[in-house]
N, CA and C of each residue as an Amber inpcrd file, in Angstrom:
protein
   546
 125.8300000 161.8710000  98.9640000 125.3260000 161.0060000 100.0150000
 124.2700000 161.7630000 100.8110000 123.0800000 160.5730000 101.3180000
 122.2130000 161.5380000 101.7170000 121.6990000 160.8890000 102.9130000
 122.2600000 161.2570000 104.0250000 121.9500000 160.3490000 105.3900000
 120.5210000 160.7460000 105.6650000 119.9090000 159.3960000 106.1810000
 118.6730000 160.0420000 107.1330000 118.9020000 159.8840000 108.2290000
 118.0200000 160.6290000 108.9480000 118.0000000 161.6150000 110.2510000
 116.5060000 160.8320000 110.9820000 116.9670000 160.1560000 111.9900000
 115.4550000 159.5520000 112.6420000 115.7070000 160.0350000 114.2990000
 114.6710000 160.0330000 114.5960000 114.5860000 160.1270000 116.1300000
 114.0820000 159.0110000 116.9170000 114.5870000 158.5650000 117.0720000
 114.4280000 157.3490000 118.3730000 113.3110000 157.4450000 119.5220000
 113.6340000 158.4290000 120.3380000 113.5410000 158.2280000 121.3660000
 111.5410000 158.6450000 121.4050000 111.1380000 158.2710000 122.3010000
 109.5910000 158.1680000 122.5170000 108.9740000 159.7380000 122.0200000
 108.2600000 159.3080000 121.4980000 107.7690000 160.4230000 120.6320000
 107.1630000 161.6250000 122.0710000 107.8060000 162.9710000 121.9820000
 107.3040000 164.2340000 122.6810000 105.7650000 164.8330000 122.1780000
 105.2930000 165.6040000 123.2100000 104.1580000 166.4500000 122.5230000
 105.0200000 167.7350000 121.8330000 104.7650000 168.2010000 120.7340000
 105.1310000 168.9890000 119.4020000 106.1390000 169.0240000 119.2600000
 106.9430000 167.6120000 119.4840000 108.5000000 167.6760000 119.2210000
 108.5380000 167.9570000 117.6490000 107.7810000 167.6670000 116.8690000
 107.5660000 168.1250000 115.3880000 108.4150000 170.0400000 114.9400000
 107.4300000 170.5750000 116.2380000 108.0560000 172.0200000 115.8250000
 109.2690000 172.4250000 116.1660000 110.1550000 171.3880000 117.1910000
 111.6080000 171.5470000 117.1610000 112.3920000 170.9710000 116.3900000
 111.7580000 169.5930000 115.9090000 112.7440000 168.9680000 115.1080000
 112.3660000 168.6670000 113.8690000 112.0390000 170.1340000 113.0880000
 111.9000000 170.1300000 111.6770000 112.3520000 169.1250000 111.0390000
 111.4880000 169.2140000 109.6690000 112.5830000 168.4390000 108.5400000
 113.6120000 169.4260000 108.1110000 113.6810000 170.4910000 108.1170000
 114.8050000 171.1130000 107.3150000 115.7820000 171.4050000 108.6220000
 115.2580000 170.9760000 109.9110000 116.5670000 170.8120000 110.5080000
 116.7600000 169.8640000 110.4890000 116.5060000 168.5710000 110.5290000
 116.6580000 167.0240000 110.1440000 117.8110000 166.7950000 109.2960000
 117.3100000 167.7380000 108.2030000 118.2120000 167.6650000 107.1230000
 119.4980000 167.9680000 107.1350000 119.6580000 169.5890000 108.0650000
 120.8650000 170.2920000 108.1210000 121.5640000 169.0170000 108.7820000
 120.6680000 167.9490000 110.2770000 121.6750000 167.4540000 110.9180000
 122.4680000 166.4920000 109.9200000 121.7220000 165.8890000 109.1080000
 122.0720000 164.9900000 107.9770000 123.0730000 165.4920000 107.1270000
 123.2890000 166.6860000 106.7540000 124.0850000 167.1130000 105.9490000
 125.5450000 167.5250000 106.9130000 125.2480000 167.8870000 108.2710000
 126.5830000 168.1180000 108.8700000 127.4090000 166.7020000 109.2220000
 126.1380000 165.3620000 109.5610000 126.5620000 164.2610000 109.8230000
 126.9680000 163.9260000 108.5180000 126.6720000 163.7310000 107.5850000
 127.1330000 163.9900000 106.5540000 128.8390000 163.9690000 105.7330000
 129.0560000 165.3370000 106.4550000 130.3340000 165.9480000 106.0130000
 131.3190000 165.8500000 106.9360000 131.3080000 165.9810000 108.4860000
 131.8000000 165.4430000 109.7920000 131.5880000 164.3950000 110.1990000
 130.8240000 163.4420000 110.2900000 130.9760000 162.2450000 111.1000000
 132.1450000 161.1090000 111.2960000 132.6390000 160.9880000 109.6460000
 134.2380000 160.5420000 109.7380000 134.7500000 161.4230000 110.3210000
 135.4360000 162.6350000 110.6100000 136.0220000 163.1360000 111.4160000
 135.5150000 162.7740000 112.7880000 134.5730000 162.8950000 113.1540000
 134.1550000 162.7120000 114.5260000 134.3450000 161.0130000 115.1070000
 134.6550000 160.4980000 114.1650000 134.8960000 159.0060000 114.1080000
 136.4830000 159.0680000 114.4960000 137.4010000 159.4270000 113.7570000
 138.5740000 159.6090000 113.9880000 138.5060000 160.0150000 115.4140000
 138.2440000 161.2700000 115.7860000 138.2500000 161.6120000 117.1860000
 138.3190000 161.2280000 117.9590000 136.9480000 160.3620000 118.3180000
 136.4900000 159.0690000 118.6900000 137.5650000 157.9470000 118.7670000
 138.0190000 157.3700000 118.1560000 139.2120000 156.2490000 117.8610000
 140.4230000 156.5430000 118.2200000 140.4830000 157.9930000 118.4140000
 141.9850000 158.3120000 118.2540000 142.2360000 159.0270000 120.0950000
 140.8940000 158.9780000 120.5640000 140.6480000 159.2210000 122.1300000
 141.1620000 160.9080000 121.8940000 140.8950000 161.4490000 120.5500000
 141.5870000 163.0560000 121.2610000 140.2650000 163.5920000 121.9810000
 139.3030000 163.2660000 121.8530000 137.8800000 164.3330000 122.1500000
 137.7060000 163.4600000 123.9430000 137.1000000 164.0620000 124.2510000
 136.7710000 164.4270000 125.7250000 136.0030000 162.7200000 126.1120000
 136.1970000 161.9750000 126.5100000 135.2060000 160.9000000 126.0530000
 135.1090000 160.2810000 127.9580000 135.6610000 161.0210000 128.4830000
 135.4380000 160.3990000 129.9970000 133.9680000 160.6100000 130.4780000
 133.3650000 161.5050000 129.8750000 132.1830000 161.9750000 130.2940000
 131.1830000 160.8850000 129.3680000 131.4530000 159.6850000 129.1040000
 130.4560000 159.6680000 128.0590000 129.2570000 158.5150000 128.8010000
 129.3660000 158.2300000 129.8010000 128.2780000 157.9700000 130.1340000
 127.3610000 158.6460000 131.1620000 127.8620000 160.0680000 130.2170000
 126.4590000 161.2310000 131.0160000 125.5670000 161.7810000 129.4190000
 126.1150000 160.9180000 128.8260000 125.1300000 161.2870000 128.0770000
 123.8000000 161.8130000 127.7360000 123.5500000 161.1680000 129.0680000
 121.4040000 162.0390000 128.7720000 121.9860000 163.2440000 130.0080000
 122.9360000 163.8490000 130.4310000 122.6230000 164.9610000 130.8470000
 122.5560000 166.3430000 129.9630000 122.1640000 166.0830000 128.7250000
 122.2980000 166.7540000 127.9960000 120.2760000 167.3250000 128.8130000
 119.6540000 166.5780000 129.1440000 118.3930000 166.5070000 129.8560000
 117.6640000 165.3390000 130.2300000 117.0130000 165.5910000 131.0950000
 116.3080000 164.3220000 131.8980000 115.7300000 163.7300000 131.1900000
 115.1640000 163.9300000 130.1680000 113.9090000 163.2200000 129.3410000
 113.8310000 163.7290000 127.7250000 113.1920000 163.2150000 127.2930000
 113.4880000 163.3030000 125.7620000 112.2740000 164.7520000 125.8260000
 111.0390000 164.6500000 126.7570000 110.0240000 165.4480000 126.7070000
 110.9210000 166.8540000 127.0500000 111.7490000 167.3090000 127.9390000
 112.5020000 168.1120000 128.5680000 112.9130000 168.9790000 127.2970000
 113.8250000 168.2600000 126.8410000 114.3740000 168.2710000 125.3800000
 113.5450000 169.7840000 124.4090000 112.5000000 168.6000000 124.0660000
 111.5090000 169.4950000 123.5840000 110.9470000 170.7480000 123.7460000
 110.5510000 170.5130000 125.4570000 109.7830000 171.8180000 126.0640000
 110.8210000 173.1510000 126.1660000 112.1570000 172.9610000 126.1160000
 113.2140000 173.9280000 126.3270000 113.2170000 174.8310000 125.3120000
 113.5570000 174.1690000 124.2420000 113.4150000 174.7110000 122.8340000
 112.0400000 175.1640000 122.3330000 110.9050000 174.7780000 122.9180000
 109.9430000 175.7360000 122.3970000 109.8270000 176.6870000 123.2820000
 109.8850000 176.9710000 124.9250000 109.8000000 177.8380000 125.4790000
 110.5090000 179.1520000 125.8270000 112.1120000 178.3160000 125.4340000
 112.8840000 179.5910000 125.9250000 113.2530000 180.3260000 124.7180000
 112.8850000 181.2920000 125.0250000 113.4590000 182.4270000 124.2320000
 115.3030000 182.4180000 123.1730000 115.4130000 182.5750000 122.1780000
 116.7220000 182.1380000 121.5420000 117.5850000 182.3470000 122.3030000
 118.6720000 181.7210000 123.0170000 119.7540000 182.5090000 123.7690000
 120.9480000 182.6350000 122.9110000 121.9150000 183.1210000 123.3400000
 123.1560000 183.5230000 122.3660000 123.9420000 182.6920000 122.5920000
 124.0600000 182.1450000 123.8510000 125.5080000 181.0340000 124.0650000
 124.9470000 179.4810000 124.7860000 125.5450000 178.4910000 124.0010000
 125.6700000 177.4760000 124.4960000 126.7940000 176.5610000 124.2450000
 126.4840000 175.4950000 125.5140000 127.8340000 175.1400000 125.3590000
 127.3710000 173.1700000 124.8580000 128.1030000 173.2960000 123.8740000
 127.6730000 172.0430000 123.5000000 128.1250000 170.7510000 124.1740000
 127.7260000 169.6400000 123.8840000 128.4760000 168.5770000 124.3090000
 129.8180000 168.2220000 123.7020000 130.7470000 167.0910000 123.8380000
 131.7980000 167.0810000 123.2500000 131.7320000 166.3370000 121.2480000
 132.5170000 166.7660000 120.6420000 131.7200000 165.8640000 119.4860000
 132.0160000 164.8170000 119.5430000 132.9920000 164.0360000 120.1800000
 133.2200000 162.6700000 120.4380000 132.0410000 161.7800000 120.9620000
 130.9480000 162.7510000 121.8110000 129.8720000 162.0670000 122.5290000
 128.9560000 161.2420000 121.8420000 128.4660000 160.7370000 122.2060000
 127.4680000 160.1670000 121.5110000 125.6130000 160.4890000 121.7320000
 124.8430000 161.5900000 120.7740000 123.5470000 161.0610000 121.1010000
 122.6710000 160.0440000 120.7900000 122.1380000 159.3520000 121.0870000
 121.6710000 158.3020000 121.0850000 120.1270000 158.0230000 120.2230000
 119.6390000 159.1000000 120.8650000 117.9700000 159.4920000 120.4510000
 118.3590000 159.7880000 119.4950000 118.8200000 160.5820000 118.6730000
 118.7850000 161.2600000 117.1860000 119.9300000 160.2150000 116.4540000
 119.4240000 159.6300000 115.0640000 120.5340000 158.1810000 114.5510000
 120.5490000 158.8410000 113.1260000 121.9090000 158.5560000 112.6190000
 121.8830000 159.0320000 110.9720000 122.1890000 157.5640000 110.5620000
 121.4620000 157.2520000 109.7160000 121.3000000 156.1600000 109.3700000
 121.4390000 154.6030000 110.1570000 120.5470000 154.6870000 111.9250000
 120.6370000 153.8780000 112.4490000 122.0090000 153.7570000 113.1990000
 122.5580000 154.6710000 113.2460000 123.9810000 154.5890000 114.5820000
 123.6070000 156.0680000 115.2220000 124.2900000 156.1780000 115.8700000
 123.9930000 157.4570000 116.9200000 124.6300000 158.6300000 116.2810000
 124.2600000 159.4650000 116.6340000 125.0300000 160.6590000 115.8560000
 126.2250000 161.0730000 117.0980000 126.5250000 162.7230000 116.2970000
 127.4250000 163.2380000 117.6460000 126.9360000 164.1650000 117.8720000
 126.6710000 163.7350000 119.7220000 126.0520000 164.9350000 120.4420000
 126.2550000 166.4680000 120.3130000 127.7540000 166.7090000 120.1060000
 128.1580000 167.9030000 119.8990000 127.8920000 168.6260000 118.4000000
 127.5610000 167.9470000 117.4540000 127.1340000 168.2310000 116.2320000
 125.3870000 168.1870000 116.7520000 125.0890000 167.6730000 116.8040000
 123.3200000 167.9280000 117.2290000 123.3380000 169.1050000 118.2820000
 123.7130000 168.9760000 119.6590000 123.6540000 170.6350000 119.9320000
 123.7770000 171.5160000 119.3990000 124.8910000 171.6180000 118.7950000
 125.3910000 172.9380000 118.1030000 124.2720000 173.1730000 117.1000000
 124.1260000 172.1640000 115.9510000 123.1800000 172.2200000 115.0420000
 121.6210000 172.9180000 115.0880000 121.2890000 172.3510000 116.2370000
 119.7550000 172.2960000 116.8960000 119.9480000 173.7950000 117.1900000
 121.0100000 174.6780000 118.3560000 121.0060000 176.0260000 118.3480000
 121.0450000 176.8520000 117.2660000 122.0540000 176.3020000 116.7140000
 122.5640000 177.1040000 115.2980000 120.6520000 177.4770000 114.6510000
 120.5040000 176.5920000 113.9200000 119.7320000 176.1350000 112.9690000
 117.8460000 176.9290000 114.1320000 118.2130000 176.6030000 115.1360000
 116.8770000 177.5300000 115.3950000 117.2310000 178.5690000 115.8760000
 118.1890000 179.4450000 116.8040000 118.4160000 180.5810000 116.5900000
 119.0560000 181.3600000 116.1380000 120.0160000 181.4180000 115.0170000
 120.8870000 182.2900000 114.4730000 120.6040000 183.3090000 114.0520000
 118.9930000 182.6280000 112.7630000 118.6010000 184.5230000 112.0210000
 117.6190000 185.1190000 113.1330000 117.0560000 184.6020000 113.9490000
 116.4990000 185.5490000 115.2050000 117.7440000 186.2550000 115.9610000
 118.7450000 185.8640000 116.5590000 119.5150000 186.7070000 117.0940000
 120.6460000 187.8760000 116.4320000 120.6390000 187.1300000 114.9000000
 121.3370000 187.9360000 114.2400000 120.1520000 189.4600000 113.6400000
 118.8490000 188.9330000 113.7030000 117.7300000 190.2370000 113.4860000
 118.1170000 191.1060000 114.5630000 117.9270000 190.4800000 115.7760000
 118.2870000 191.4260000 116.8950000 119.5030000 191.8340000 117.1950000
 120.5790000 192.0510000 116.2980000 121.6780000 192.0800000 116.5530000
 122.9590000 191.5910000 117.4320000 122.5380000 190.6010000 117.9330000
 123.0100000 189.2960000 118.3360000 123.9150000 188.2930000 117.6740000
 124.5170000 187.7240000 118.3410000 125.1010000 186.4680000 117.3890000
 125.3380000 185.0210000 118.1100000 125.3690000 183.7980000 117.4380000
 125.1330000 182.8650000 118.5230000 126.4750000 182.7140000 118.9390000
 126.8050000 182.3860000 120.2990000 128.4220000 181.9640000 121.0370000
 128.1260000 180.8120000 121.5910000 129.2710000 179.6410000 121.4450000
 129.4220000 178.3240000 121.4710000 130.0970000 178.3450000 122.2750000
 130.5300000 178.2900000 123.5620000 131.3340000 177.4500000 124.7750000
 132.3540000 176.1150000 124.4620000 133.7510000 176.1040000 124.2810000
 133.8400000 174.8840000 123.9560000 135.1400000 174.5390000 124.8980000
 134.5200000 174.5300000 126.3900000 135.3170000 175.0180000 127.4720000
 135.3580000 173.1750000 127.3990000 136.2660000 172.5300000 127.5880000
 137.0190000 171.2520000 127.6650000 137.3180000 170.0760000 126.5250000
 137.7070000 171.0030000 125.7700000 138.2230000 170.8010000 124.6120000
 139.6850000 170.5230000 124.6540000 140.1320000 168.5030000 123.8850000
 141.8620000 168.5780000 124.4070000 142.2560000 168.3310000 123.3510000
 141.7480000 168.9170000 121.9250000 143.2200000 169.0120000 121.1660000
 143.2570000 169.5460000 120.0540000 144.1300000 169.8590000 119.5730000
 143.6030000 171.0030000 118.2990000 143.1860000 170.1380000 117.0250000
 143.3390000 169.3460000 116.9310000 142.3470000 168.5840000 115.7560000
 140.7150000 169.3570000 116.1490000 140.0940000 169.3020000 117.3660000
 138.9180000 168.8840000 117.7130000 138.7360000 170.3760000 117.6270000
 139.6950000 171.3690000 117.8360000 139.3440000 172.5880000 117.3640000
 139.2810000 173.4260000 115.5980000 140.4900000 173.0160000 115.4110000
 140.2530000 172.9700000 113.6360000 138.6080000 171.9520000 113.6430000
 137.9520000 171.2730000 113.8270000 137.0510000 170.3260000 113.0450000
 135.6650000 171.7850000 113.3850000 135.8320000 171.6670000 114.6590000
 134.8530000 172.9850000 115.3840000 135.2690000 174.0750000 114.2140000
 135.9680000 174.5340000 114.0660000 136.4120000 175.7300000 113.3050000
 135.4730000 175.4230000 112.1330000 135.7160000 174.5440000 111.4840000
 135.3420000 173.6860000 109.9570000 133.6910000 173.6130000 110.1420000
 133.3740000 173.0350000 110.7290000 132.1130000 172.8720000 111.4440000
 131.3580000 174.3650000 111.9360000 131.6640000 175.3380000 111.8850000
 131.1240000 176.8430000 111.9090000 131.1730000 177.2150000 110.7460000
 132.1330000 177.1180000 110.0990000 132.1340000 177.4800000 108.7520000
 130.9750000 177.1400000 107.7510000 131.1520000 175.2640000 107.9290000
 130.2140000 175.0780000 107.2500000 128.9310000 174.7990000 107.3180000
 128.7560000 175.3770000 108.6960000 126.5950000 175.5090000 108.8500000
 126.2430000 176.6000000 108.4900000 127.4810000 177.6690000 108.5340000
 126.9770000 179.2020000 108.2030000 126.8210000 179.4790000 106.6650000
 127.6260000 178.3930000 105.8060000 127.0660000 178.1160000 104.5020000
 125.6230000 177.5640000 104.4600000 125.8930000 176.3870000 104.7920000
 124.7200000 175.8360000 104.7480000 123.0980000 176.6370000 105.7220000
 123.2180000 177.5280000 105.9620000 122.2770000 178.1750000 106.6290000
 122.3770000 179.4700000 106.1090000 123.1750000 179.8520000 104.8040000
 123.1380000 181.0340000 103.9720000 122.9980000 182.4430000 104.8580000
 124.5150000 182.2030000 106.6150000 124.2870000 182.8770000 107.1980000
 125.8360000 183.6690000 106.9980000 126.1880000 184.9610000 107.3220000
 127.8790000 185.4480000 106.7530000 128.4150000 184.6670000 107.3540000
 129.5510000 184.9460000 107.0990000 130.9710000 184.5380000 107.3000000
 131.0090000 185.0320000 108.7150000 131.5160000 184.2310000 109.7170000
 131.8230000 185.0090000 111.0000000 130.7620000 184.7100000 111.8380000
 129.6480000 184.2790000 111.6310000 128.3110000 184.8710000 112.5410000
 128.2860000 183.8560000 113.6260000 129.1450000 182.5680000 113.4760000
 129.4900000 181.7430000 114.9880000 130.5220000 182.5460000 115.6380000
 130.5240000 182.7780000 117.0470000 131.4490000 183.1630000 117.7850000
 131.7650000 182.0400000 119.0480000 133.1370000 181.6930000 119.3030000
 133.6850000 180.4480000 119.6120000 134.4010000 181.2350000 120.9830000
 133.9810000 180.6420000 122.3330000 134.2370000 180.9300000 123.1660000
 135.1090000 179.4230000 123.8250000 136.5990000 179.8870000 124.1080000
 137.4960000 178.3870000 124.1530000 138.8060000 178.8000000 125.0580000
 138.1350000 178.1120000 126.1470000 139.7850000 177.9900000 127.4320000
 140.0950000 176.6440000 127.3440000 141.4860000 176.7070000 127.4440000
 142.2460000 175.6400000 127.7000000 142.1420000 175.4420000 129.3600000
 142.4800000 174.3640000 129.7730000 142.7590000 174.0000000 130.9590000
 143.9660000 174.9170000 131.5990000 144.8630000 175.0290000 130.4610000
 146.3190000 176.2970000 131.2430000 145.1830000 177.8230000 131.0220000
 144.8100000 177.7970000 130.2630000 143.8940000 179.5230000 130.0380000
 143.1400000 179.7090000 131.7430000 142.4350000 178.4560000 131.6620000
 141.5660000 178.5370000 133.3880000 142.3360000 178.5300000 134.6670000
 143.4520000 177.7020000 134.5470000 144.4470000 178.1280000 135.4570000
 144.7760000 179.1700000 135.7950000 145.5980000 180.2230000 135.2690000
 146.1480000 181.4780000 134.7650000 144.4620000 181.8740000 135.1320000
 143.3500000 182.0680000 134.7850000 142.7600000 182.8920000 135.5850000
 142.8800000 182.6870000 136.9220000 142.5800000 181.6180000 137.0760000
 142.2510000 181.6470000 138.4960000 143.6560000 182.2330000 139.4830000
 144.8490000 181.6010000 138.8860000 146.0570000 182.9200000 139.8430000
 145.6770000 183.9900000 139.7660000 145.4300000 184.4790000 138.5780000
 145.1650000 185.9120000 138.2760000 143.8220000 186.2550000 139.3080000
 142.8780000 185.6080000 139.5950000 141.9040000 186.2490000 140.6400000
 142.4360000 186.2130000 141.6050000 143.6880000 185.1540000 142.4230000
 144.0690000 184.7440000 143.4620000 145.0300000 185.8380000 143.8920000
 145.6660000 186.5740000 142.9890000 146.2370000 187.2960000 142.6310000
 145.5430000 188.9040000 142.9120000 144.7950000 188.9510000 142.1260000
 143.7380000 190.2620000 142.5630000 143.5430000 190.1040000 143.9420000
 142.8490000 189.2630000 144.6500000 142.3860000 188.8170000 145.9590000
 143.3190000 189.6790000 146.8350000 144.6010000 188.9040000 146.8090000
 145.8440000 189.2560000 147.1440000 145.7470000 190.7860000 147.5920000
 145.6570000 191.0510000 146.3730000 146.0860000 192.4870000 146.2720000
 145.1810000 193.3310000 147.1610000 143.3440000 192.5750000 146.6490000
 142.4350000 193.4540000 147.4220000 142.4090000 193.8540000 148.8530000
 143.1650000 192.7450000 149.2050000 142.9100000 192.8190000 151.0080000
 144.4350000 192.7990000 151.4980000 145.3340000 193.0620000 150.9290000
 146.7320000 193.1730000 151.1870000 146.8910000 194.6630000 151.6040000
């Protein structure tokens, strides 16, 4: 199966050099292989979906979008949207894709072998995440861009608190506090 990959939203100045065809493709091939899963997700309410009509805060404008990714320098960590989300602008075959598969993708796919030259590696944030399906799929979903991007084994690094993990810090600072001025 071979989804296409269109962009919707009002055409940017050199949105061309961010949104390759051979990243087009990768998104096509991850929508592809995940999107029933991300469908399940979706249906089954495990993925994060209260947020979903913030959808364009992913950025103000489709132009925004663009100018980020050509200007800033590769960074190592981002934190994607949820994959339950929906982006809207980018459609695999005329439905919306998932936001959290297009972030991830879009980082992955333009900075990995730059940060991995510099000895770097990219880190994914996947701070409100509620259930371990949605983490096995994430898991699955690193695995298989780092194939498909003929990058090693390992070279996503997955940065992931639970809601009890953030708790437990925060005693634990409340805790230090305590201590500091006790």
């Amino acid at each position: 199966m071979s989804t296409h990959i269109t962009i919707t939203a009002d055409p940017a100045p050199r949105q061309d050099e961010v949104f390759t065809e051979s990243l087009l493709a990768f998104l096509g091939q991850l929508h592809d292989e995940f999107g029933a899963r991300v469908a399940e997700l979706r249906a089954h309410g495990d993925a994060s979906t209260k947020a979903q009509g913030e959808a364009e805060r992913f950025a103000a404008s489709w132009s925004a979008v663009v100018e980020k990714h050509l200007t800033e320098p590769p960074c190592t960590y981002i934190a994607p949207r949820g994959l339950a989300r929906l982006e809207t602008r980018i459609q695999a075959d005329g439905a919306p894709t998932s936001a959290g598969i297009v972030d991830f993708g879009l980082h992955l796919h333009r900075n990995a072998r730059r940060l991995l030259d510099e000895g770097r590696a990219p880190f994914i944030s996947l701070l409100g995440m509620e259930s371990e399906s949605e983490l096995r799929m994430w898991q699955d979903l690193f695995h298989r861009a780092e194939q498909l991007l003929d990058l090693p084994d390992g070279t996503v690094r997955a940065i992931c608190f639970s809601a009890a993990s953030i708790q437990d810090e925060e005693d634990a600072h409340q805790d230090s506090q305590a201590v500091l001025t006790g």
